[in-house]
PAZAPA-4460 file (N, C-alpha, C; in steps of 0.05 Angstrom, whole numbers, plus 32768, in hexadecimal, padded with zeros to 4 digits):
% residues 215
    n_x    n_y    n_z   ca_x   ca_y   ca_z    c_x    c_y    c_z   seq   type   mol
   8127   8007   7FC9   8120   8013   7FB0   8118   8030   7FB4     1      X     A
   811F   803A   7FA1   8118   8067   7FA9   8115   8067   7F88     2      X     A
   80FC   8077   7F85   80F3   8089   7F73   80F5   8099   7F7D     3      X     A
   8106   80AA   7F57   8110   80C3   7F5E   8104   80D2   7F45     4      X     A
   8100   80E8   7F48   80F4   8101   7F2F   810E   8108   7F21     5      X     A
   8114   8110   7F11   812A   811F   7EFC   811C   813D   7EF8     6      X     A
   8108   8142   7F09   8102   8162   7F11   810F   8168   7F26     7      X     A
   811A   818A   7F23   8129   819C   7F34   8108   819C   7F44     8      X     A
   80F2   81AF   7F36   80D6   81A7   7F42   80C2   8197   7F37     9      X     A
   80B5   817F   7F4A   80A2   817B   7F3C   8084   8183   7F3E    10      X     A
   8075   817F   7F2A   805E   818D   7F1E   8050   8176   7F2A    11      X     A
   803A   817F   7F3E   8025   8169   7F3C   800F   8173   7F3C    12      X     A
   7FF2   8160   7F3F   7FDC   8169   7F40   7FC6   816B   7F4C    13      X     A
   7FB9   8188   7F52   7FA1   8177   7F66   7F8D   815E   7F5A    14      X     A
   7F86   815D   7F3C   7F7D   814D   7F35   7F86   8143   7F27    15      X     A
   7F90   8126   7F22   7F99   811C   7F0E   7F80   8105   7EFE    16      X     A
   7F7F   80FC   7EE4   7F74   80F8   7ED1   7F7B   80DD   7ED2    17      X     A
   7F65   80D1   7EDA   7F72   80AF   7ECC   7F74   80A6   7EB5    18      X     A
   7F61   80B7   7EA1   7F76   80B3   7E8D   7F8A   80BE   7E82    19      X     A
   7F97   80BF   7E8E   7FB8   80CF   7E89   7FC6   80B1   7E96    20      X     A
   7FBD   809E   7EAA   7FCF   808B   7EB6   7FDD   806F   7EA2    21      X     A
   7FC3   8075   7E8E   7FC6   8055   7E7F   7FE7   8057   7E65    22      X     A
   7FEE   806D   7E6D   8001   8072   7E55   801F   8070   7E6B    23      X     A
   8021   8078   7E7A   8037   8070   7E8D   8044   805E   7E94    24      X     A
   805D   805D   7E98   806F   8040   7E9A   805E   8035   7EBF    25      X     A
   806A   801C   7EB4   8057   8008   7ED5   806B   8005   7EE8    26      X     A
   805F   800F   7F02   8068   8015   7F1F   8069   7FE7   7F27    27      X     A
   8081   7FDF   7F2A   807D   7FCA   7F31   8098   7FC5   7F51    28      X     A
   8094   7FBB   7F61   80A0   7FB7   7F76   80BA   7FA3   7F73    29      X     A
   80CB   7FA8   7F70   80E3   7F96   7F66   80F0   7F8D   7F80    30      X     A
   80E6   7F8D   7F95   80F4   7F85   7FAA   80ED   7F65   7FB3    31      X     A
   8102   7F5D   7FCE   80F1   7F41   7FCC   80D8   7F3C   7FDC    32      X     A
   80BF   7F22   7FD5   80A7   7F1F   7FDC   80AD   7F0B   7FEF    33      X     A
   80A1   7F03   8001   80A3   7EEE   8012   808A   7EE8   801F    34      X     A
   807E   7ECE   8017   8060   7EC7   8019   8066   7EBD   8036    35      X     A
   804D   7EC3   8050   8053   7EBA   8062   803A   7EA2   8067    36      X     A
   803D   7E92   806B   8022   7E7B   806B   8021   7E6B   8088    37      X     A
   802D   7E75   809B   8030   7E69   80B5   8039   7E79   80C1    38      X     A
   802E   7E75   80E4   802F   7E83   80FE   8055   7E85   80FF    39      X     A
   805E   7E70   80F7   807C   7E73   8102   808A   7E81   80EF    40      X     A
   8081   7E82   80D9   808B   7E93   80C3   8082   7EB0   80D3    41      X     A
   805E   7EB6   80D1   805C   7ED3   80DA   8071   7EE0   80F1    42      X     A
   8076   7ED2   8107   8081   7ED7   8118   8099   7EE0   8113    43      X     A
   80B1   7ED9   80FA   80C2   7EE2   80FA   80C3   7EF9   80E8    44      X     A
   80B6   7EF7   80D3   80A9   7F15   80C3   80AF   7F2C   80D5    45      X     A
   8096   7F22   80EF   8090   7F3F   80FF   80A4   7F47   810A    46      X     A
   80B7   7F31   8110   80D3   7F36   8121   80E2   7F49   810E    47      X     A
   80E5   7F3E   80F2   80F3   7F53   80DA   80E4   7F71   80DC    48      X     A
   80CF   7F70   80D6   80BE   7F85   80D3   80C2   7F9D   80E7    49      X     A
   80C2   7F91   8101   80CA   7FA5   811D   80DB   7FAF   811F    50      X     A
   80F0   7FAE   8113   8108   7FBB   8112   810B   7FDC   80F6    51      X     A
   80F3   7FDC   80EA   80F2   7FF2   80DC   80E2   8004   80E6    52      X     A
   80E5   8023   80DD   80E0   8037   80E6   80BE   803C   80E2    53      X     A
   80B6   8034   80C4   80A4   802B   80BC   8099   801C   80A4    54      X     A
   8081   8017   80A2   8081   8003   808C   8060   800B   807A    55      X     A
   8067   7FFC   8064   804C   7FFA   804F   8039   7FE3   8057    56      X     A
   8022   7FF0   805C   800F   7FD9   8051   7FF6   7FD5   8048    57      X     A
   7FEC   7FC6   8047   7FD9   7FC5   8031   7FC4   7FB0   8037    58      X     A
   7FAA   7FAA   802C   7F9F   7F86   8030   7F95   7F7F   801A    59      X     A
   7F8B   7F6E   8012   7F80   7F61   7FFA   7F65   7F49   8003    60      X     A
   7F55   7F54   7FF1   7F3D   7F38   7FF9   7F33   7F2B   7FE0    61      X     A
   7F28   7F16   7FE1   7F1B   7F0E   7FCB   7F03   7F14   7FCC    62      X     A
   7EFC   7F1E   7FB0   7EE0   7F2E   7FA9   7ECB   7F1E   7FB2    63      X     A
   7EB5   7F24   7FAD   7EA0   7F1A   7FBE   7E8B   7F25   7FA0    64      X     A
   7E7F   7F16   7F8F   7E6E   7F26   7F7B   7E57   7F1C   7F87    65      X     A
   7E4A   7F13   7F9E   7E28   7F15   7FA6   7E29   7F36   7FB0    66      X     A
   7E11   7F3F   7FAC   7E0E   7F52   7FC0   7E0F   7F55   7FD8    67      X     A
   7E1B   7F5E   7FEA   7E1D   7F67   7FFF   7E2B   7F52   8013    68      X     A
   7E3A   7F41   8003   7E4D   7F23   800A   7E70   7F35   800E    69      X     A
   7E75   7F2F   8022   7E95   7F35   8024   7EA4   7F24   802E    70      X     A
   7EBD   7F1A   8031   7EC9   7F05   8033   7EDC   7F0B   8049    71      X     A
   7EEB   7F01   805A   7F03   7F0B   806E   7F0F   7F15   805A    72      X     A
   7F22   7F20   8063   7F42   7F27   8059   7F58   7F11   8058    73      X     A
   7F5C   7F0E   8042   7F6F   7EF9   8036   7F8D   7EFE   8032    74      X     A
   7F96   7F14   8034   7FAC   7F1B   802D   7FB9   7F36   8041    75      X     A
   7FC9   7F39   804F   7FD8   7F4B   805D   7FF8   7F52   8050    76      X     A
   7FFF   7F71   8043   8012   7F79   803C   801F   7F86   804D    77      X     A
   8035   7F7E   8051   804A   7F96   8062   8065   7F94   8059    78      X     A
   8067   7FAE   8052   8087   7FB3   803E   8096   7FC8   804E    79      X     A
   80B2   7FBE   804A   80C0   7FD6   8051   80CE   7FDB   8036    80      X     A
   80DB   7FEE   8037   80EC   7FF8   8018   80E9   7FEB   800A    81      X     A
   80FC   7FCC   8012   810A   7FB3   7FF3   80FA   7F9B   7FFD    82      X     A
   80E2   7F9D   8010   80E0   7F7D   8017   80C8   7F7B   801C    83      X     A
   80BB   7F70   8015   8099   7F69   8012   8094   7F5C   8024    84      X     A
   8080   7F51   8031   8077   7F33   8043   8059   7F33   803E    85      X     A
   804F   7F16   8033   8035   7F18   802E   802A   7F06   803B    86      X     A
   8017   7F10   8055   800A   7EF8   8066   7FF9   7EF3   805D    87      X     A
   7FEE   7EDC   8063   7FDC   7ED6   8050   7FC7   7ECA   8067    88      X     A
   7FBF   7EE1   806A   7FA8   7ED8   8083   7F93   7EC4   807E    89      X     A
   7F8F   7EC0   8061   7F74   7EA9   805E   7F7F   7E89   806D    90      X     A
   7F9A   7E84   806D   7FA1   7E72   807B   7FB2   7E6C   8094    91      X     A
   7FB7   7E8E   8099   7FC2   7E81   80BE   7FAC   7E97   80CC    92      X     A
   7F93   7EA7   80BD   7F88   7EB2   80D3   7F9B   7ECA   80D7    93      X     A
   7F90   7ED8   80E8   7FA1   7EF3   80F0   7FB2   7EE5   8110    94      X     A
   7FCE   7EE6   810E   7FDD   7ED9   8124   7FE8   7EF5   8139    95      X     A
   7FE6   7EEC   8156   7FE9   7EFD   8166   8005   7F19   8161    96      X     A
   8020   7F05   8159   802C   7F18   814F   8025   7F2B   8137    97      X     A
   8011   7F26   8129   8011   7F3D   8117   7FFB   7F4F   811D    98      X     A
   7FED   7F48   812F   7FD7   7F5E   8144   7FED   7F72   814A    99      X     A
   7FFD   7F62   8158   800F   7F6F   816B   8023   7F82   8155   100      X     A
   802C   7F82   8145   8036   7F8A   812F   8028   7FA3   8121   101      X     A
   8007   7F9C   8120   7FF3   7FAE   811A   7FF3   7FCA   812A   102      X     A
   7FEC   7FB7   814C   7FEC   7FCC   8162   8008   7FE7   8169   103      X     A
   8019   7FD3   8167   803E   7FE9   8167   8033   8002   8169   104      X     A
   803C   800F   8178   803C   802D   8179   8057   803B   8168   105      X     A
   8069   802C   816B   8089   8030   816A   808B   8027   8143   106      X     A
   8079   8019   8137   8087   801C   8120   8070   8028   810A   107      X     A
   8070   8036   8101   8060   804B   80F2   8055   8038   80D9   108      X     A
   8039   8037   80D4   8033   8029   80C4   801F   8040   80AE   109      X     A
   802B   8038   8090   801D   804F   807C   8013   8041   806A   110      X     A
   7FF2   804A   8061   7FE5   803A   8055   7FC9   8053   804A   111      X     A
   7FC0   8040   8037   7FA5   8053   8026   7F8F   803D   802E   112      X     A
   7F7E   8056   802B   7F5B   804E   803E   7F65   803E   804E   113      X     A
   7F74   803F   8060   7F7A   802E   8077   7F64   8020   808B   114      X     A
   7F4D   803B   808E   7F31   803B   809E   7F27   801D   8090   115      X     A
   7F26   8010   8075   7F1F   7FFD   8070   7F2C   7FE5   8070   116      X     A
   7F48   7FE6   8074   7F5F   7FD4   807A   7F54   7FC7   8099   117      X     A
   7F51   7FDF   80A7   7F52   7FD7   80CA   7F38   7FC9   80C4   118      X     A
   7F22   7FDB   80BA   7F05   7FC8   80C6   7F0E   7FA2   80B5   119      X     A
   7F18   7F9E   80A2   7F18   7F88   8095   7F28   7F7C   80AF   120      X     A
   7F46   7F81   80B3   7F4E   7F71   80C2   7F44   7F72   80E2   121      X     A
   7F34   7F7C   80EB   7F2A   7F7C   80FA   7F13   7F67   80FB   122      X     A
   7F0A   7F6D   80EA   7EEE   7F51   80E7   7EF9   7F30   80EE   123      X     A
   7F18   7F2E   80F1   7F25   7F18   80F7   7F33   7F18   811A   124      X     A
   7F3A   7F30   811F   7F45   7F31   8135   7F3B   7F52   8142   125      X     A
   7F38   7F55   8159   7F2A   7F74   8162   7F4B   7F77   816C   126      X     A
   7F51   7F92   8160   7F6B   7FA6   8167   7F6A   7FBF   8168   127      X     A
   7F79   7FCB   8173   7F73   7FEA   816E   7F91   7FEE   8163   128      X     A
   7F93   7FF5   8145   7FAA   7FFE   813D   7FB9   8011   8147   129      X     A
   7FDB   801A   8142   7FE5   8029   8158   7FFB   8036   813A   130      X     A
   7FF8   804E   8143   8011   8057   8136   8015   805B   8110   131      X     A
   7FFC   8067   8104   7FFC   8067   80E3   7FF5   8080   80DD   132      X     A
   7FFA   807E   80BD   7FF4   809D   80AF   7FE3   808F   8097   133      X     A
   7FCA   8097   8097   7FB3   809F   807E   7FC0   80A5   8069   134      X     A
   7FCE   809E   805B   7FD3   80AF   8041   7FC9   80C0   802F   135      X     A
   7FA9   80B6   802E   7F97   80C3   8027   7F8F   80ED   8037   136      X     A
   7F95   80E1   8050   7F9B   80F8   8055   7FB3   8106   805E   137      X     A
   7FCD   8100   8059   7FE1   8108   8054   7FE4   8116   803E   138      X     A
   7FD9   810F   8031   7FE3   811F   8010   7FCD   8139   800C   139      X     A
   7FC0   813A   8018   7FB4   8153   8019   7FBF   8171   801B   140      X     A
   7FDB   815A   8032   7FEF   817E   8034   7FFF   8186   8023   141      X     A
   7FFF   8174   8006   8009   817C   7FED   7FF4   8197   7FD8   142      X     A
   7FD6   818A   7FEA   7FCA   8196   7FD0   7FBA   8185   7FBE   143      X     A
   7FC4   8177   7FB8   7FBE   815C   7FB0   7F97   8148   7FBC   144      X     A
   7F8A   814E   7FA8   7F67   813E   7FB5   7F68   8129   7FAB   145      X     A
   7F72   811E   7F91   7F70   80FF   7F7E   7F78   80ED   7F9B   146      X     A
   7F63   80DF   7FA7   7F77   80CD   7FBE   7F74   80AF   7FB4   147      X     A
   7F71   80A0   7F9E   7F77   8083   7F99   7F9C   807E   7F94   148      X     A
   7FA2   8061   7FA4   7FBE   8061   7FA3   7FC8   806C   7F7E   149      X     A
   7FB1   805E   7F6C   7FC8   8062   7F4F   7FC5   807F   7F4D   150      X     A
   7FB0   8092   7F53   7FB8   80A2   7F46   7FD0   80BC   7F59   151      X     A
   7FD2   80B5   7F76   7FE8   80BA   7F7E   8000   80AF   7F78   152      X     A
   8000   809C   7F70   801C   809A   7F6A   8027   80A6   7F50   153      X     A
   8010   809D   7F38   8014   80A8   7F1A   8017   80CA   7F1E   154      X     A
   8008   80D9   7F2D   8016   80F7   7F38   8021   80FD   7F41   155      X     A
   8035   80EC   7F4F   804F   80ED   7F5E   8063   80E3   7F49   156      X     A
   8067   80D0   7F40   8078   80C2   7F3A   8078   80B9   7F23   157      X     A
   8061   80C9   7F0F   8066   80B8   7EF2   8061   809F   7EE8   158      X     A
   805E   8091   7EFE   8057   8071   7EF1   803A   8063   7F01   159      X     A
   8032   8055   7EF4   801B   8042   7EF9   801E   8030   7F07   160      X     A
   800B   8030   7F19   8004   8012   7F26   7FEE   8000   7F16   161      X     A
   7FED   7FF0   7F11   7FDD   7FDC   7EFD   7FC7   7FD2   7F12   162      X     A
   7FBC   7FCF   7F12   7FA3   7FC2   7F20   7F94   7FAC   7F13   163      X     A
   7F9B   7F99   7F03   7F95   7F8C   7EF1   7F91   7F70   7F04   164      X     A
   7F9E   7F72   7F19   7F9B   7F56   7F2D   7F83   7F5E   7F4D   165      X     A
   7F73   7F6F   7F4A   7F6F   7F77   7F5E   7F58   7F63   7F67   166      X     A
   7F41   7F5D   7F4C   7F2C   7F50   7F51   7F33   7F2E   7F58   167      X     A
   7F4C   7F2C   7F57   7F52   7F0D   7F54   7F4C   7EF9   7F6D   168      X     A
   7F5C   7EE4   7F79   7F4A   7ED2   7F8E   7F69   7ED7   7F92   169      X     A
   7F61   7EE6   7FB0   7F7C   7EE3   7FC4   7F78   7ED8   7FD4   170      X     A
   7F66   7EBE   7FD4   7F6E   7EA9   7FEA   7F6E   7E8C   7FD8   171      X     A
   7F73   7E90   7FC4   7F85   7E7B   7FB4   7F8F   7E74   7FC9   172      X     A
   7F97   7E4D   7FBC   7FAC   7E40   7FC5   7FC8   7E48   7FCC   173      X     A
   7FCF   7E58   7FB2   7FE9   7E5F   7FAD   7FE3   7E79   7F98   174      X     A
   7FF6   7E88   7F9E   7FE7   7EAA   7F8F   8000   7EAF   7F77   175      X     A
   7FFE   7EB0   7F68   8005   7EB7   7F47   8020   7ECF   7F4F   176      X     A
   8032   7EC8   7F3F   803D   7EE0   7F42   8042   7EF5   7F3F   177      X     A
   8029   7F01   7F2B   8017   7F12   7F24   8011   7F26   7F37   178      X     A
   7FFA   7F0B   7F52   7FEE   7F1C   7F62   8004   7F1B   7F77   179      X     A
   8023   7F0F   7F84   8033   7F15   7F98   803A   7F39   7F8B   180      X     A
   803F   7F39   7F73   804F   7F4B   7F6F   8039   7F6B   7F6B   181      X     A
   8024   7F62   7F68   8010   7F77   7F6A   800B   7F85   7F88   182      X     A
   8007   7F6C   7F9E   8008   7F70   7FB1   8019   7F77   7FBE   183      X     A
   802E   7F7B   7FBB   804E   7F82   7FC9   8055   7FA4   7FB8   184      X     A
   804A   7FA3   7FA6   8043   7FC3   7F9A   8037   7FD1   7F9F   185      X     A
   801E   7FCA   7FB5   8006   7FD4   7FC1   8019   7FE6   7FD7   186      X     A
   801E   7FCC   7FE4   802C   7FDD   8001   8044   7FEC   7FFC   187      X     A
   8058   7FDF   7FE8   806E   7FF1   7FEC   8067   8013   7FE1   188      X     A
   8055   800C   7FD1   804C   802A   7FC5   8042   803F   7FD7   189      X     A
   8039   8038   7FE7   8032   8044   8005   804C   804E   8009   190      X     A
   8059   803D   801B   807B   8046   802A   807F   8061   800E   191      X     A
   8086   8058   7FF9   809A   806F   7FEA   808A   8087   7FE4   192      X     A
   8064   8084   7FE2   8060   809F   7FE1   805A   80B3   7FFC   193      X     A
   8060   80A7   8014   8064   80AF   802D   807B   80BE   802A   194      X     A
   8092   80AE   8024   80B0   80C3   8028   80AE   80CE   800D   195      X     A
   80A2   80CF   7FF7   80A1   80E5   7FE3   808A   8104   7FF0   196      X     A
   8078   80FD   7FF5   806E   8110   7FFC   807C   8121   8016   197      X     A
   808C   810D   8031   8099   811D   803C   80AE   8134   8035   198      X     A
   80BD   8122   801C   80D3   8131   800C   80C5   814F   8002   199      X     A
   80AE   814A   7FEF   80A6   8160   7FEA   809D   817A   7FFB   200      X     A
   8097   816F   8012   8084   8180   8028   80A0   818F   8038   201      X     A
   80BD   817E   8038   80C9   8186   8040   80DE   81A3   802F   202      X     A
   80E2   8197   8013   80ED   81A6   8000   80DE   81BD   7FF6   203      X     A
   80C9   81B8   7FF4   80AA   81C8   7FE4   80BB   81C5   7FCC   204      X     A
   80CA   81B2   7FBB   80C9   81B0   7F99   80BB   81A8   7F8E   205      X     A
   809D   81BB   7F8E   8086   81AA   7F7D   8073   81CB   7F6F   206      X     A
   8072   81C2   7F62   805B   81D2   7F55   8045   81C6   7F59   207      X     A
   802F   81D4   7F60   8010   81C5   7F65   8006   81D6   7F54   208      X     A
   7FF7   81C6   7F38   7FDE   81CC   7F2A   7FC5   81D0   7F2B   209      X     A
   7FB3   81D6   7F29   7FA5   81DA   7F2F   7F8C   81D3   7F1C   210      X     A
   7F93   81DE   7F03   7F7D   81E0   7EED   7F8A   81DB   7ED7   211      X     A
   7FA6   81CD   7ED4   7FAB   81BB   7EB8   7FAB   81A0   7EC3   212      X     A
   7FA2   8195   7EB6   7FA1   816F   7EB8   7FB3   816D   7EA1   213      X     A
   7FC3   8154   7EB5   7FD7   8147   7E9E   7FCE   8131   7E85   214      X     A
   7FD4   813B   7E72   7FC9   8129   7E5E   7FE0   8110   7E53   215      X     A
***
């Protein structure tokens, strides 16, 4: 899947307005999801997965409303372009191949607040990740300070990410298709605004604003 602009340049912003996002068509991941719920399943994922240059990802937990209560990590996203895989760590645990998947030096992994991704999946297995880009600070070399995934993407790309499934229970039995497809939008949104921002950094077709906010 490629989002594409119908600008010769596009206009973006160092700050963008969340409310400017709620009026925008919705950013949804149309590619296929594939729930992984077992070690022999993960194992062939990672086998798929290893063979790309790099990939999206993302994690998901279920909320925790006591104070100062946090829960493992329930959910592990990794997308490439058209293909989602959603481990679902609340029931196989974090499995050696996807440490090992984590660790890769060789396949580039792109992700937002990542620093909180690693400590979560870390609290299940000790790794030292190998081989990623911050997005959060990648986009800096646009110009660009707004660093939450929606409102990078809605300043890149015009459309919304919905967040309407975020607080939900991702270690459900079985997860809604609601929240597969929310979650498989998380990560792939990563991957595409990685090679959008490369595109731009490479072309410079952007106008950077400064002091109009888009209404």
């Amino acid at each position: 899947m490629r989002l594409e602009s119908c600008e010769l340049v596009k206009s973006i912003y160092a700050h963008y307005e969340k409310s400017a996002i709620a009026a925008l068509p919705k950013a949804l991941f149309d590619g296929r999801i594939i729930v992984i719920q077992s070690v022999g399943e993960a194992r062939r994922a990672v086998d798929y997965l290893m063979s790309f240059p790099r990939l999206g990802i993302d994690t998901e937990t279920r909320p925790n409303f006591k104070p100062g209560g946090m829960n493992p990590v329930g959910l592990l996203q990794v997308s490439t372009p058209d293909t989602c895989f959603l481990f679902r760590l609340c029931q196989i645990g974090l499995p050696e191949c996807v440490v090992n998947l984590l660790k890769d030096t060789g396949v580039e992994k792109i992700g937002l607040s990542l620093h909180d991704d690693w400590a979560q999946l870390r609290r299940r297995t000790e790794f030292v990740p190998g081989n990623y880009v911050e997005l959060q600070d990648y986009v800096k070399k646009l110009g660009i300070e707004d660093m939450s995934l929606q409102k990078l993407f809605a300043n890149l790309f015009g459309k919304k990410i919905s967040k309407a499934q975020r607080l939900t229970n991702w270690d459900a039995d079985v997860l809604t298709e609601a929240q597969k497809r929310y979650a498989a939008t998380d990560a792939w949104a990563c991957l595409v605004l990685f090679d959008e921002i490369n595109r731009l950094m490479s072309t410079r077709d952007f106008k950077l604003i400064t002091t109009q906010q888009p209404t």
